[in-house]
N, C-alpha and C positions, 0 to 999 in steps of 0.2 A: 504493500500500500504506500509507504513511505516513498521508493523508487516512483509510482505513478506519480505523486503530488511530484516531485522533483521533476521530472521530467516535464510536465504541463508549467510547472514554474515557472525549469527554463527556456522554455517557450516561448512562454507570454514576457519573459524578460527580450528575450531575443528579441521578437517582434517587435515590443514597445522602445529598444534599441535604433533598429531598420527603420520606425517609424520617425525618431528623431532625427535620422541622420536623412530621412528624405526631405523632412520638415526642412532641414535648416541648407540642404541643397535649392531646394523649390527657395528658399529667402533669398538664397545668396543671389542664384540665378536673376531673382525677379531682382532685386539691388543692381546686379551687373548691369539689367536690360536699361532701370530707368537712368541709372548715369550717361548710358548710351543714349537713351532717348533726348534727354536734356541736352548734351555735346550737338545731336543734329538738329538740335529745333537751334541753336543758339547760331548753328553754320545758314539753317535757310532761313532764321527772322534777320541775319545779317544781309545776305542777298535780296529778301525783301525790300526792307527798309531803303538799301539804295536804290531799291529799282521805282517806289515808291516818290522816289525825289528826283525822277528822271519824263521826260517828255517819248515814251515809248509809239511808234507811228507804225511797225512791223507790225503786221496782224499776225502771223506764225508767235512772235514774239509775245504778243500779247494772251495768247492761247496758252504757250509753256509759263506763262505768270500766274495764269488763274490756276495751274496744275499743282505749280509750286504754293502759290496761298492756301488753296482745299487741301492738301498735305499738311501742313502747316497748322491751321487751326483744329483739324482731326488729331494730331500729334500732340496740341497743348489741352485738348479737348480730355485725352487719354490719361495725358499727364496729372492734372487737375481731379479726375475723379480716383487714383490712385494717390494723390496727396490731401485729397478730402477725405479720404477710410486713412489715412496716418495721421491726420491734427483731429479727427474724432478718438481715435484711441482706443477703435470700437473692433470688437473680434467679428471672423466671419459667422453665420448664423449656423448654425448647429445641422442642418439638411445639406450643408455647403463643404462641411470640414471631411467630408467622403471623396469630395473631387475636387484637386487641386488646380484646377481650370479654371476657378472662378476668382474674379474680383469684383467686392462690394461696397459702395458704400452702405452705412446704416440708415440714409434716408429715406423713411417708408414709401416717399411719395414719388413718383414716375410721372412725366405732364400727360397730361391726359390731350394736350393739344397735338401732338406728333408721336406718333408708335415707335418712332426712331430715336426718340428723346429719352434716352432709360439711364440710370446712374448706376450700370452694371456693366463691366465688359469683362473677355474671357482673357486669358493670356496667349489664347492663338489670337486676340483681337489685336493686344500689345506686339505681338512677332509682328502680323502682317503692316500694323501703324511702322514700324522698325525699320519692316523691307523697304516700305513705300518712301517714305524719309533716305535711306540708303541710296536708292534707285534715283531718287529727285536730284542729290548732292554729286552722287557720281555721272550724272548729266548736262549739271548747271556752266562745263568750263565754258563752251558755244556761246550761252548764254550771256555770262558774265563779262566775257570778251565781246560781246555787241551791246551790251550794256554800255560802257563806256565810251561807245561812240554815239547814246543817244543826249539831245539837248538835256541840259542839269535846269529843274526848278530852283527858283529861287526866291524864297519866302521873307517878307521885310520882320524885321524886328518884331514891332507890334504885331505883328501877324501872326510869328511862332510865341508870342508871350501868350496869345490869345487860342491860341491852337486847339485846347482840351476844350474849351466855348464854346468854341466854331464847331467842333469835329463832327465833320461827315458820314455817318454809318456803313462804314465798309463802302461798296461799289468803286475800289481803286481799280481791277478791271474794266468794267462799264466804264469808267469815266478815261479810261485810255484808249478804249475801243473809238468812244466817241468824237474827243479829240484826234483822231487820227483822220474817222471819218471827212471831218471838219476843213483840215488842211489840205486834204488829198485835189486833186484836177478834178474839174466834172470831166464825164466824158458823157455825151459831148459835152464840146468847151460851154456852149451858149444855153445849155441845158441842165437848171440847178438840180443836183442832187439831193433827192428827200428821202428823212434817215426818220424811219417810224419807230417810235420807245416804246413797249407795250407792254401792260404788267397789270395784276389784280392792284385793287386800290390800298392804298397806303403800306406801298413798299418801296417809295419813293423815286417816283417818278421825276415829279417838277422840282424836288432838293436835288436829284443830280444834275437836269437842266443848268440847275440856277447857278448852283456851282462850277461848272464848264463855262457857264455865260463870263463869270467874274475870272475866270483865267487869263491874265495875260496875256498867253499865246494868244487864245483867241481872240480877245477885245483888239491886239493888235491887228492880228488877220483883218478881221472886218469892219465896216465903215462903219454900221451901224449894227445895233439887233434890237429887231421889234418883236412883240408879243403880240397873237391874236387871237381871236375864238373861232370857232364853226361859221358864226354869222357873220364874220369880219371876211370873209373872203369872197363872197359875194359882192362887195362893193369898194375891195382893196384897188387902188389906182398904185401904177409903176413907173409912171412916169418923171415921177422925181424921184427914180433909183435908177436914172438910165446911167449907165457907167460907174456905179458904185457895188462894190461888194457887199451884199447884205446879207446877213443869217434872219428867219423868218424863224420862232417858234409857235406852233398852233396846236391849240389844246383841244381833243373833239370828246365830248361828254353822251357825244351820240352819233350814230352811221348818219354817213351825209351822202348826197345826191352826188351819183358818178359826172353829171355833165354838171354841175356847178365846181366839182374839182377840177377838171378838164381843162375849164374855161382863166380860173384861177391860174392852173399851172403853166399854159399859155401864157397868159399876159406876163406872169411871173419872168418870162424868158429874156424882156426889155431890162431885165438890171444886169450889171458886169458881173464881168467872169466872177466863176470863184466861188457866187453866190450858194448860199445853201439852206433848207427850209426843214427842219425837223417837226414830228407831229410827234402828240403826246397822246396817250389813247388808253383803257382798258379793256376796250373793243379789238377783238383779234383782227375783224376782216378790215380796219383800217389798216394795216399791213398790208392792203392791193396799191394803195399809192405811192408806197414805196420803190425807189427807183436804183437803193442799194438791198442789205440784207438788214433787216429789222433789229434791234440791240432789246431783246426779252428780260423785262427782269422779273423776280419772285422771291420768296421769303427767303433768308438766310438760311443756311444750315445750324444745327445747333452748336454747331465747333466754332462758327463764326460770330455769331451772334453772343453766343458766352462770352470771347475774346474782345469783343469790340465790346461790350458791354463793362469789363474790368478794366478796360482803356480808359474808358468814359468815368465809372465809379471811383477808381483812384488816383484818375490826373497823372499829377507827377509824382507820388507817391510809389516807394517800390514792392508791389505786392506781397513778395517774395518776405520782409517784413512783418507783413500780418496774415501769417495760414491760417489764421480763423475767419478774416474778414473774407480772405478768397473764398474758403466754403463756403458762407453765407451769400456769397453774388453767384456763387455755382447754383445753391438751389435757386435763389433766387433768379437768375436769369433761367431756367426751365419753367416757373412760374410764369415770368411773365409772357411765354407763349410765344416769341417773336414779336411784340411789339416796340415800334421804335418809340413811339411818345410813352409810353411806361417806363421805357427802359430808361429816357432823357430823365424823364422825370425821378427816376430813385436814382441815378447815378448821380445828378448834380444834388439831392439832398447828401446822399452819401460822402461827396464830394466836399463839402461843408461840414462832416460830422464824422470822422473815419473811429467812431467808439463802437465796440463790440453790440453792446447792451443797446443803442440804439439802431443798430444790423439788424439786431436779432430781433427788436419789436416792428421795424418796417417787414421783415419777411415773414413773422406771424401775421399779421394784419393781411396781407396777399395771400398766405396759404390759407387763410380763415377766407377769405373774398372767395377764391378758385373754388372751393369746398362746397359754401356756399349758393352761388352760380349752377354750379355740377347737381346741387340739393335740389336747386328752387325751376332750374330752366333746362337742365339736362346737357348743359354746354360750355366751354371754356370761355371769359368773360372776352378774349380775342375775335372770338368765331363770333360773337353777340353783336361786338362793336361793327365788326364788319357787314354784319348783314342790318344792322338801322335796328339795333334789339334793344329792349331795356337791361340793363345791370344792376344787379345789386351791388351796392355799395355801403351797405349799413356796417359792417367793419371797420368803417372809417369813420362812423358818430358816435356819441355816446348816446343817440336818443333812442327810445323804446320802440318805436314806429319803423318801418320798412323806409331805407330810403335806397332811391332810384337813380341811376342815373338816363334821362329821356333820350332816346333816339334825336338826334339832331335834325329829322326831318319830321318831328311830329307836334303833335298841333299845338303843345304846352311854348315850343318854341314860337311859335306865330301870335298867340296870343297873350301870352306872357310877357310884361315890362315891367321897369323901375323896380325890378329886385335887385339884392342886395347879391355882391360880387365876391367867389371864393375863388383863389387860387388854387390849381391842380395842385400844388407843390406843399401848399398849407394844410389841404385836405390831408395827403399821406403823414406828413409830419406831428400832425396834430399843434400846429402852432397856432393857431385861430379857434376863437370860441363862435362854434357853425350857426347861424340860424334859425331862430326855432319856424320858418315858415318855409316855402320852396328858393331856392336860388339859383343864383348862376354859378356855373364851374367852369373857370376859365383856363386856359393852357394856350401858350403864346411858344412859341419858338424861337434858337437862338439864332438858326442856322437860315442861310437863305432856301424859301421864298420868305424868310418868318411870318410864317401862318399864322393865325389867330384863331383857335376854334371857343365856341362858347355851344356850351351846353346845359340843360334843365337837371339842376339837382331836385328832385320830386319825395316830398314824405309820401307815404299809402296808407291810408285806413288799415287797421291790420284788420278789424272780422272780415270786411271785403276783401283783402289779400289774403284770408285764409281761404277765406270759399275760390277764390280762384286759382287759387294753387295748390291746393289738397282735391280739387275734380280731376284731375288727371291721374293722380296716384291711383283712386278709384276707379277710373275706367280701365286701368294696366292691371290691376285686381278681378276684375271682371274677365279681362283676357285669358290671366291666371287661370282662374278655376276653370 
């Protein structure tokens, strides 16, 4: 008997031995992978960064840029969720410690706006981010040797003091693509090139316009650049553009009559060379008037959108510094679902406020909103805003009553005046004592076009909010049974 217990003893010593020494193989490994991973992100955000500061006109060249950035931001993407499970301090979850394939954070919450949005990845995810980084750097010499022969931006003083203000949400691609467009020959000479931008709404369209518009290069190219609508081209005269280079931007909110563009594009042919007329559109088939290839944009990836959002959140502050602040803009930018006015708006309070303890009350306040939303409407507060929904936003009052934020095209907004004005920015902070009736919630932009949107903050009856939002629960109960 004695011999048996011995023998299973050493066994299970054995075993719990092999188990250690795989354990601490799989650490070193995964140790070796991230210094590795860190060494290549620091060799392509160097290549960025200068290509960044560069007037890129190669379209091949601008294609191997956006390769190198999607690399790039997947890479710090990877990075970030593997240094948010090491500044949590949190162990893998007990169904997890059987396969050593897994990397987790402890964040329970996964965005519900994007299925690709998960705070999980495998260590074949880590190799293949590894390869793809490896492959990008040992391709880049071509690159970086035509680099150097493209025009250098040159940004004034005030301009880079102001930089983190300004900042543009990513589209450094788009915005080289387009500039290139810009510059290029018509072909024909006497026939303006029209470069159609087309994207779902508020992934910014008219902020990259506006941005390109304000470029040097280009303000120098062109004589002038005017703005116009749908109904502005019906009655546009060209004859005081005869010999002048002009850029034409025109914004269509809706399909318009193929022989009233016709007629436009014609006459448009009496101003000088060079001329060129870009449309802005979320309507696909305005892309038939297009006379190049269309410049498509759409939401962020979540690598990008994370990234460009800790740009924005800590300014000039070095992240690296504060791994808990990072965590919190990690979950935090999965909350906020891709939105850019969300994002503006918690990176610049953040911005102003780099303390933990108030990190962590802005991002409770938005994981309680999404929750929320998710409870009351069945939908992330992103997907609401874009389709003209109401939101709740009672997270953000202390009052007892439901409060709403109105679709900007509904009727509280038309009929509604002389309320009293809340800042977006006051609402999340909580720096303002709110209303106790309806008001306005205002959100102004830093960045060109600076939009201005205003919107109806709405209290609701709660028995009537009850009844109207507990009849659906019951009809899916009904389906139930």
């Amino acid at each position: 008997m004695e011999l048996v217990v011995s023998a299973i003893a050493g066994d299970l010593v054995k075993r719990f031995i092999s188990y250690l020494i795989k354990k601490y193989e799989r650490q070193d490994n995964l140790q070796r992978n991230i210094e590795r991973l860190q060494h290549l992100l620091l060799n392509v955000h160097m290549i960025v960064e200068e290509a960044e500061g560069r007037c890129i006109t190669n379209s091949k060249m601008i294609l191997q840029f956006k390769k190198i950035l999607d690399i790039m931001y997947q890479g710090y993407h990877v990075l970030d969720i593997i240094n948010h499970r090491t500044t949590l301090g949190s162990s893998i979850p007990e169904e997890e410690v059987s396969s050593p394939n897994t990397l987790s954070t402890t964040t329970s919450y996964v965005s519900p706006f994007h299925a690709a949005w998960s705070t999980t990845i495998t260590h074949d995810q880590l190799q293949i981010t590894l390869d793809s980084l490896e492959t990008v750097v040992s391709s880049m010499t071509e690159f970086v040797f035509l680099l150097g022969g493209c025009k250098r931006l040159y940004r004034k003083p005030y301009d880079t003091y102001l930089y983190f203000d300004n900042f543009m949400f990513g589209r450094h691609v788009e915005n080289q693509q387009v500039i290139s467009i810009l510059l290029q020959e018509n072909i024909p000479p006497f026939a303006p090139s029209v470069l159609p931008i087309i994207g779902p709404s508020r992934v910014g369209k008219r902020t990259l316009v506006a941005h390109i518009c304000k470029n040097e290069i280009v303000q120098s190219h062109f004589t002038s650049i005017l703005y116009l609508n749908a109904e502005d081209i019906t009655k546009m005269e060209f004859t005081t553009f005869t010999h002048r280079r002009v850029l034409f931007v025109i914004e269509f909110t809706a399909d318009t009559d193929d022989e009233h563009w016709k007629k436009f594009y014609i006459s448009s042919m009496h101003m000088g060379r060079g001329s060129k007329i870009i449309i802005i559109s979320r309507i696909e088939r305005i892309s038939r008037f297009g006379t190049v290839r269309p410049v498509h944009l759409s939401s962020l990836s979540l690598g990008e959108y994370s990234y460009l959002f800790k740009v924005l959140a800590f300014g000039s502050t070095n992240p690296e510094e504060h791994p808990q602040l990072v965590s919190i803009a990690n979950e935090l930018s999965m909350l906020l679902g891709g939105s850019f006015m969300s994002a503006n708006v918690c990176a610049s309070t953040f911005r102003k406020n780099q303390n933990v303890h108030f990190w962590l009350h802005v991002l409770k306040k938005h994981r309680n909103m999404v929750q929320k939303n998710f409870s009351v409407f069945r939908q992330h507060p992103k997907l609401l805003f874009e389709r003209e929904h109401q939101i709740d936003i009672s997270m953000f009052a202390s009052s007892s009553s439901p409060l709403r934020l109105m679709p900007r095209t509904s009727e509280e907004i038309q009929t509604k005046t002389d309320l009293s004005v809340v800042m977006l920015e006051d609402l999340v902070t909580n720096s303002v004592v709110l209303p106790k009736e309806d008001f306005e919630l205002v959100w102004e932009s830093r960045i060109p076009p600076y939009r201005r949107l205003v919107f109806i903050a709405a209290y609701q009856d709660v028995e009537k909010n009850f009844q109207h939002e507990s009849s659906p629960c019951k009809k899916r109960r009904r389906l139930d049974k």
